[in-house]
KOLNUKOL-102999 format. One record per atom (N, C-alpha, C): x, y, z. Coordinates in steps of 0.05 Angstrom, whole numbers, plus 5000, padded with zeros to 4 digits. Example, Ala and Ser with C-alpha at 12.3 -4.5 7.8 and 13.67 -1.06 7.14 Angstrom:
<recs>
526448865156;524649105156;526449345156;525749555142;527349795143;525850015157;
</recs>
This chain:
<recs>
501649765000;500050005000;501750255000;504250235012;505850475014;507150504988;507650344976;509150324946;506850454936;504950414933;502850504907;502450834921;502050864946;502651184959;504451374938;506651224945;509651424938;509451394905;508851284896;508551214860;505851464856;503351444867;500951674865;502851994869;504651964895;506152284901;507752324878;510452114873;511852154848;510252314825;508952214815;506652254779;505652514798;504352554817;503552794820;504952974824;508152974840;509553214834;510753174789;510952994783;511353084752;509353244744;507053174753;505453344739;504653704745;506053684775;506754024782;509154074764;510653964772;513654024754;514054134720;512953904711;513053794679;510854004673;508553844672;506353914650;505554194653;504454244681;502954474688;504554764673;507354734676;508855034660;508854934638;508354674618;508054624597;505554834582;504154744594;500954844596;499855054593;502255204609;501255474615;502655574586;505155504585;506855674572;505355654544;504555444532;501855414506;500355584516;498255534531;495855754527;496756064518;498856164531;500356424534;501856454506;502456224494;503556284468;500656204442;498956114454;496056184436;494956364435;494656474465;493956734466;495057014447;497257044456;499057074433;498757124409;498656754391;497656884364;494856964354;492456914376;490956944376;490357234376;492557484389;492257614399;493257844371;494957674354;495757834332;494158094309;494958264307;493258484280;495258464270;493658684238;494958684217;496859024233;499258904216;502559124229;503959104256;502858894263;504558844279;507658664268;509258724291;511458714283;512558374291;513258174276;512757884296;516757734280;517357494304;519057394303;518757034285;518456934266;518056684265;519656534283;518956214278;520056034298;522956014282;523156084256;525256084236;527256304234;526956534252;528156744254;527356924245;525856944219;524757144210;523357334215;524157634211;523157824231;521257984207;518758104210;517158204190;514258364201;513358454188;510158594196;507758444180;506558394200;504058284185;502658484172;502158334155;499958464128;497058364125;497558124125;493658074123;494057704141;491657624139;490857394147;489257244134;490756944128;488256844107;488256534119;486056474120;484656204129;488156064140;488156124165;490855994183;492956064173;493156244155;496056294143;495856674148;498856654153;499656954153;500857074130;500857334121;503257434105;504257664115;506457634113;508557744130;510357884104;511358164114;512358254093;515458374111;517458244101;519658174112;521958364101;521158554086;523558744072;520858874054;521259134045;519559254022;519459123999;515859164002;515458963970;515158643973;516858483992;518258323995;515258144019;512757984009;511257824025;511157614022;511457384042;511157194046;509357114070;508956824059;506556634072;507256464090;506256584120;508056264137;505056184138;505156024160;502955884177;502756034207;500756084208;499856294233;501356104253;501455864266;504455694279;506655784284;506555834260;510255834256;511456144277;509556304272;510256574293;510856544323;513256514330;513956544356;513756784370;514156994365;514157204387;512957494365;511557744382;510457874377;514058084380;516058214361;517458304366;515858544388;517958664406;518558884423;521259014429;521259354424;522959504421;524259414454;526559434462;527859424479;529159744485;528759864506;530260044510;532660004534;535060054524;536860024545;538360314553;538160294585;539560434597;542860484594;543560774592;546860664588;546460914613;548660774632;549160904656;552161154650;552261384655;553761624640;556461514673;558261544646;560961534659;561261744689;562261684713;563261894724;566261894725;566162274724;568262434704;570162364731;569662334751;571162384785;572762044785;572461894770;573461614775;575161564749;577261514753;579461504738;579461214714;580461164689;579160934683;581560734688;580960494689;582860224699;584460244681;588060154693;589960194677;590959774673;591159784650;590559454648;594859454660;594759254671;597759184676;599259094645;602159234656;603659164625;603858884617;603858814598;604758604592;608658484593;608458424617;610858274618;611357954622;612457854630;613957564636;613157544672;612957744680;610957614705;607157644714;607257794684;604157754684;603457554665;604657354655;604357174641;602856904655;602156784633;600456594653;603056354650;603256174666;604855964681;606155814646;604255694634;604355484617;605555734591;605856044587;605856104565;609256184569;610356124585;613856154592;614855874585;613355714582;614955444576;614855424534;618155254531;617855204513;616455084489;615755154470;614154904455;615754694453;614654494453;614654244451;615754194428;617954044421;619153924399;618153594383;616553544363;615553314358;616753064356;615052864367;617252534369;617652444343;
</recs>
């Protein structure tokens, strides 16, 4: 009876573990394409980066350079591109910048003072 216990706990923590963020992470990526218009800006599962243009019976067209449309499968779209803005933190003028050590024979690393090796 204790064996069939710990075998019911095992399968039920897989199924917290495993499936459930399986699960989620689909719905969230249906939602997703579900969630798509025309101009938005999208990533294929193939790399391809483009704006949607229209929608036709489960297929997308995606126009990937000017002039330039192609047909995936509404699938195939992995991600809705998003601009990234990054912070660049401004130098201060009061902190001097790191002076790299010279390159000599005691800043060398151990193995690069030894001779090469002569072949047998």
């Amino acid at each position: 009876m204790a064996g069939f216990l710990i075998v019911i706990l095992l399968l039920g923590a897989f199924w917290v573990v495993a499936v459930m963020p399986r699960r989620r992470r689909m719905q969230s990526h249906q939602a997703m394409q579900d969630a798509l218009d025309v101009g938005d800006e999208v990533i294929t599962a193939g790399g391809l980066h483009g704006r949607v243009v229209s929608f036709e019976d489960g297929e997308i067209r995606l126009e990937i350079a000017e002039g330039v449309v192609v047909t995936v499968d509404r699938r195939a779209i992995a991600a809705v591109a998003a601009e990234v803005e990054v912070e660049v933190e401004p130098a201060d003028e009061d902190e001097e910048p790191e002076e790299e050590a010279p390159e000599d024979e005691e800043n060398q690393p151990e193995w690069a003072s030894e001779s090469p090796r002569k072949p047998s």
